[in-house]
C-alpha positions in Angstrom: 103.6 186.0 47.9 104.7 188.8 49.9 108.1 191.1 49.1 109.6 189.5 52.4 108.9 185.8 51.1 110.1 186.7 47.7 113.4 188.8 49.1 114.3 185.4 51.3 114.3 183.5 48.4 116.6 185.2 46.3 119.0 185.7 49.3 119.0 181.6 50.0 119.1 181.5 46.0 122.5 183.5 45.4 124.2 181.9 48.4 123.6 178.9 46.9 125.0 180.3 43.2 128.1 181.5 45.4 128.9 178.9 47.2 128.9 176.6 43.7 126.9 174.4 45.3 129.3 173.2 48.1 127.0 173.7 51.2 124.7 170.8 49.9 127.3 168.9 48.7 129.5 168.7 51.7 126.2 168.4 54.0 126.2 164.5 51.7 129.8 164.0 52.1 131.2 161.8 54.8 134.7 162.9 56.1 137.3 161.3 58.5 140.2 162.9 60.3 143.6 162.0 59.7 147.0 163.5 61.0 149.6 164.2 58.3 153.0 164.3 58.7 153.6 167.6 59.9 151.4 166.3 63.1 148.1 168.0 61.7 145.0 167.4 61.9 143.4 167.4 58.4 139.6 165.9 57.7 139.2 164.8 54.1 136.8 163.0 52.1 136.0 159.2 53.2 135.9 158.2 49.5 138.3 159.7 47.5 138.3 160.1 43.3 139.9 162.8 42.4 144.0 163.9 43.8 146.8 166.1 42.8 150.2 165.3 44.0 152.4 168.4 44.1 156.0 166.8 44.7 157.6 163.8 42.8 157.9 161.7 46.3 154.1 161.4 46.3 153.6 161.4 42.7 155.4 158.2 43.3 153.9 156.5 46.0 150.5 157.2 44.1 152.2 155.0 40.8 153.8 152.4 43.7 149.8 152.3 45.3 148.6 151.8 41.7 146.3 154.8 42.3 147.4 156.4 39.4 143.9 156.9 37.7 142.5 159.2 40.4 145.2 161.8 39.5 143.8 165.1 38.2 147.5 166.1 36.8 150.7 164.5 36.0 152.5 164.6 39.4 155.6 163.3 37.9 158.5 165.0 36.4 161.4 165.3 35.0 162.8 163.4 32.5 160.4 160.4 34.0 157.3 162.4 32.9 159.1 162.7 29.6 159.2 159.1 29.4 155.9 158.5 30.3 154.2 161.1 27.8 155.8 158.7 25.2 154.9 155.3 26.2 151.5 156.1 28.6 148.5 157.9 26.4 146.6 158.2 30.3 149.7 159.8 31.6 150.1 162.4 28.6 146.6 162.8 28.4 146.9 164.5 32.0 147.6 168.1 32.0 151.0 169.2 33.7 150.3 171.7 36.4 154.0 172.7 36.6 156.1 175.5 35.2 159.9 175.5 35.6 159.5 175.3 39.7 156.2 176.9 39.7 152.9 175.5 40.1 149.8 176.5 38.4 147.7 176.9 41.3 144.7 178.4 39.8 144.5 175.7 37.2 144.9 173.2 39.9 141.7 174.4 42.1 140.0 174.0 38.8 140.7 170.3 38.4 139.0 170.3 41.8 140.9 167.6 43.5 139.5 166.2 47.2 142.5 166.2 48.1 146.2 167.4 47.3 149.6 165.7 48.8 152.2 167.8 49.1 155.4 167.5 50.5 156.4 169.0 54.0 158.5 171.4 52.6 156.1 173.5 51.1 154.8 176.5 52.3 152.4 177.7 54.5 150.8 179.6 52.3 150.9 177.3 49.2 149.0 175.2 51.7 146.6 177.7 52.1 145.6 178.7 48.3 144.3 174.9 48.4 143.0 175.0 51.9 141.2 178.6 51.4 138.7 177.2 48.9 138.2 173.8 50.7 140.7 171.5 49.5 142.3 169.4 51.8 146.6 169.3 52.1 148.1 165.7 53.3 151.3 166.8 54.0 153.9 164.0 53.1 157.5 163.5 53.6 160.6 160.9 52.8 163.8 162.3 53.8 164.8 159.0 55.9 163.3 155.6 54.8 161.0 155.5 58.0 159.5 158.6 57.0 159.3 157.1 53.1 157.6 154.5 54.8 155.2 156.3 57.1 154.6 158.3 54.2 153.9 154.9 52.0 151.3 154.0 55.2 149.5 157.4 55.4 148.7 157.8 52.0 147.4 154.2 51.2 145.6 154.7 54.2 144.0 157.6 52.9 143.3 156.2 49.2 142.0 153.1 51.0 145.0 150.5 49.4 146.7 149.6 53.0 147.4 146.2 51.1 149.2 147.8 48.2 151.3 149.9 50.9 152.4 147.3 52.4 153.6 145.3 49.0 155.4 148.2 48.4 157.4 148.7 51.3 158.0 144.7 51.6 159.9 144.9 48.8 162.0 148.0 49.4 162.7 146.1 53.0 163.8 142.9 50.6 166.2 144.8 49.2 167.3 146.9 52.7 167.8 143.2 54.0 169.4 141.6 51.0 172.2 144.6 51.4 172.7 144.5 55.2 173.0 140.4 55.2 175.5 140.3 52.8 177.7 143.4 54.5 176.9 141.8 57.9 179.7 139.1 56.0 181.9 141.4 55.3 185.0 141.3 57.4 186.9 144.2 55.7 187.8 147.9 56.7 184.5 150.5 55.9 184.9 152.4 52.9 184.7 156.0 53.0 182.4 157.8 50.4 181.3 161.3 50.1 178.3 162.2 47.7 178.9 165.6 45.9 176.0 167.7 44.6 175.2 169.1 41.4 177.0 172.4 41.7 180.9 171.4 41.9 182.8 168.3 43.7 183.1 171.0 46.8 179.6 170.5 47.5 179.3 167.8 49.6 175.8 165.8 51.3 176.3 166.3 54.8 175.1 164.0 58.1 171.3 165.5 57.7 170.4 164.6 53.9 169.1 161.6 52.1 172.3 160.5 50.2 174.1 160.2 53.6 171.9 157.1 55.2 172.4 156.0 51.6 176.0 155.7 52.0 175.8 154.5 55.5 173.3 151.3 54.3 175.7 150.7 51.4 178.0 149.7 54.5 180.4 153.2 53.7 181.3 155.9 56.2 179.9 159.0 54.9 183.2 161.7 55.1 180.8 164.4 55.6 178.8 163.3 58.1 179.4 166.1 60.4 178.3 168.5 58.3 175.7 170.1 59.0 172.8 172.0 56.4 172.2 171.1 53.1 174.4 170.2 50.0 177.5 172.1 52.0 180.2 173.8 50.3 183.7 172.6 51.4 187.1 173.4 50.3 189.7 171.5 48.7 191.8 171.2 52.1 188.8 169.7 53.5 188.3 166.9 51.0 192.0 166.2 51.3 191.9 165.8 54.7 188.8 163.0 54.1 190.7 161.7 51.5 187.7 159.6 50.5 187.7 156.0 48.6 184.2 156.6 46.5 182.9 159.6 45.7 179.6 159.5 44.0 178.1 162.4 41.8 173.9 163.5 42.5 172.8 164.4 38.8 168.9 165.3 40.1 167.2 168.0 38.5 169.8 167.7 35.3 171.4 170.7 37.3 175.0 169.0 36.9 177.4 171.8 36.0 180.6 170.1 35.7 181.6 166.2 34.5 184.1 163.8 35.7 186.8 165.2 33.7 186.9 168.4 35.8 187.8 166.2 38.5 190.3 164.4 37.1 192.2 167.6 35.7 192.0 169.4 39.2 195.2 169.7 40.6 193.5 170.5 44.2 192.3 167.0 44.8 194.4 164.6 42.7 195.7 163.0 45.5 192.8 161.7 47.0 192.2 158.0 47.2 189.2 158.3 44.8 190.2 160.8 42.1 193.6 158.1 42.2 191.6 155.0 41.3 188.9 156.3 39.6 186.1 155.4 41.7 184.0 158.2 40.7 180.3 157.4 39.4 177.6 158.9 38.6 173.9 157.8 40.6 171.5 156.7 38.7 168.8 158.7 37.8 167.8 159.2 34.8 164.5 157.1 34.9 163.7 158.3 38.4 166.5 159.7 40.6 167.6 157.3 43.1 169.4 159.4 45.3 165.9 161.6 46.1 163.2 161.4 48.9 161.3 158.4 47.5 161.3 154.4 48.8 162.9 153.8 45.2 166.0 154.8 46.8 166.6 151.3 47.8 168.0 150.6 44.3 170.6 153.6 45.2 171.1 151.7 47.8 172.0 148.5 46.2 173.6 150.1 43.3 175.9 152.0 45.5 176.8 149.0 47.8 177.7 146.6 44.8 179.8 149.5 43.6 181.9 150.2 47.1 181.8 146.3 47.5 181.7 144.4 43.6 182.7 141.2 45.4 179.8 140.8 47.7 177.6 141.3 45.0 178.7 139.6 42.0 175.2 137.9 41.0 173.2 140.7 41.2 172.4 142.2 38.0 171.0 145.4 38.9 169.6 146.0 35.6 167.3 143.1 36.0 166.5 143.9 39.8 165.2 147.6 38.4 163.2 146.3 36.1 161.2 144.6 37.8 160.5 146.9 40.7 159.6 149.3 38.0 157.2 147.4 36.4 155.7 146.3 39.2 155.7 150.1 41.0 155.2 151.9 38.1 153.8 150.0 35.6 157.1 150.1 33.2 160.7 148.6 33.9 163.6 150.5 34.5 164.5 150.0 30.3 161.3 151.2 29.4 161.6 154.3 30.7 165.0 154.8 29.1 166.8 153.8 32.2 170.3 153.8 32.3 173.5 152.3 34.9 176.5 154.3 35.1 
C-alpha cells in the first residue's frame, strides 16, 4: 500500500472521529420539514426519542401530550418542578438544565436531544448554540389561546400524538364553552377588572398580554386595555379614573413584592370600587401559574369568572374541576401538587 492510499485513509479516518460519527448517522436518518411558529422552516428527525423543552409552556404541552419520557431534562419549573421532584422519582431523576434564568447550554448539547422547543421569545442566538451543532429548534408560542392551541397541534404533530393534542385542547374548549354559555345568560352590567403584576398594584396587564383575554373570557372589561407594552406602570390618578370592581394580583415567578395589605393601607386608591369591597384575589398559581402562556389557563379562566360572577357558578367546585385536568394532563391532580385556591 502506497503513501497516497495510506494518507487517504487517515484523512477519511479523522473526519469521521470529528464529525462524532454524524455524517453516517444522518445519511440513515429520515427527516421531514415542518414550519414552527415563527413561520420557519425547520427539518427534524421523522422519529423522535429524545427532546428538551426550554420554556415552561412547552414543558407543559409535553406532560398534556403524555410525552414526558422522551425528555432529556426537567423542562418544568418553579415551584411545580419542586412538586414533582417529591412525588415523581422519573421527573427528579432528570437533570435540571436551568440556573436562576440561565440555561446550561453546554450541558444541554450533551444530552443530545433531536430536537429542542423553545419558545418564540428566545433569542436568535440561543437558537443558534443548538442549531450550530445540528440540533433542531421548534419554536413555540401561547400568548393567546389560538396560538396555545396551534402550539398544542405543532408539537403533537411533531412527537407523532395528533390524538392526544386534540384531547387536550377538547377539554380546555369544554371549559372555554362551559364559561361563555353561562355569561351568554347573564343579563347584568360587565364588570371591570384590572390584573396587576408582581411589582406594585401600579403595574397593570395591558390590552396585548395574556391576563387581558383572561379577563375579557371571564365576561369583565379589562380597565387597561388600552395600554399598550408589557406589565405597564400607571399612576394612582390613573387607577382612580378606572375605578375598577376586581382587581386580581399575578404571583408568577414568586416575584410578588408587596401583599394585599399594602393595598388596603394606601391612601391613593382607597376609594376605588375594588379596594372598597375587598374584591382583591390572588391567581392561582402555585401548582402551575394560571395566568401564564399555557392552555392550563382555562382554569384562570374559570376561576376568575366564578369570582367576578359567584352566582352563575355556584356548582362548580373548582377544586374538583383542577384535579382532574391535572391528573389527566399531568399525571397528578391539582392537590397533589400542593395546589392551592385563594
Amino acid at each position: 500500500m502506497n503513501n497516497t492510499i495510506i494518507k487517504f485513509f487517515i484523512i477519511v479516518l479523522s473526519l469521521f472521529l470529528i464529525s462524532g460519527c454524524r455524517f453516517v448517522k444522518d445519511r440513515k436518518i429520515k427527516t421531514i420539514t415542518i414550519i414552527d411558529q415563527l413561520g420557519r422552516k425547520v427539518k427534524i428527525p421523522e422519529k423522535i426519542e429524545r427532546i428538551a423543552a426550554l420554556h415552561h409552556f412547552g414543558g407543559k404541552i409535553v406532560y398534556a401530550l403524555n410525552q414526558q419520557h422522551l425528555l432529556v431534562e426537567k423542562s418544568i419549573f418553579g415551584n411545580e418542578a419542586a412538586a414533582l421532584n417529591k412525588i415523581d422519582k422519573s421527573f427528579a431523576a432528570l437533570p435540571d438544565m436551568l440556573t436562576g434564568n440561565t440555561y446550561n447550554f453546554e450541558g444541554l448539547a450533551a444530552l443530545d436531544p433531536q430536537i429542542v422547543f423553545m419558545y418564540t421569545s428566545s433569542s436568535q442566538s440561543e437558537r443558534e448554540q443548538f442549531e450550530n451543532i445540528g440540533i433542531p429548534v421548534v419554536c413555540v408560542k401561547g400568548e393567546t389561546i389560538k396560538e396555545s392551541f396551534e402550539a398544542i397541534r405543532l408539537m403533537a404533530g411533531v412527537l407523532h400524538c395528533k390524538d392526544k393534542g386534540e384531547q387536550y385542547i377538547k377539554a380546555c374548549r369544554d371549559i372555554l364553552d362551559m364559561v361563555s354559555t353561562r355569561l351568554e345568560n347573564y343579563g347584568g352590567k360587565p364588570c371591570k377588572a384590572m390584573f396587576a403584576g408582581p411589582k406594585s398594584i401600579y403595574c397593570v396587564a395591558t390590552g396585548n398580554m395574556l391576563q387581558s383575554r383572561i379577563l375579557e373570557l371571564s365576561g369583565a372589561i379589562n380597565v387597561a386595555k388600552k395600554v399598550k407594552g408589557f406589565w405597564a406602570e400607571v399612576s394612582p390618578e390613573q387607577l382612580a379614573v378606572w375605578n375598577p370592581d376586581v382587581i386580581f394580583l399575578a404571583t408568577y415567578n414568586n416575584l410578588s413584592t408587596y401583599d394585599k395589605a399594602d393595598i388596603f393601607n394606601n391612601p391613593h386608591i382607597r376609594t376605588i370600587n375594588a379596594v372598597r369591597t375587598g374584591r382583591i384575589y390572588w391567581f392561582p398559581s402555585n401548582a402551575g401559574w394560571w395566568d401564564y402562556p399555557a392552555p392550563n389557563c382555562v382554569l384562570g379562566v374559570i376561576w376568575s369568572a366564578k369570582k367576578i360572577y359567584p352566582e352563575l357558578f355556584l356548582d362548580i367546585d373548582i377544586k374538583v374541576l383542577a384535579n382532574k385536568f391535572y391528573k389527566q394532563f399531568i399525571g397528578y391532580t391539582f392537590e397533589e401538587l400542593g395546589g392551592r385556591l385563594n
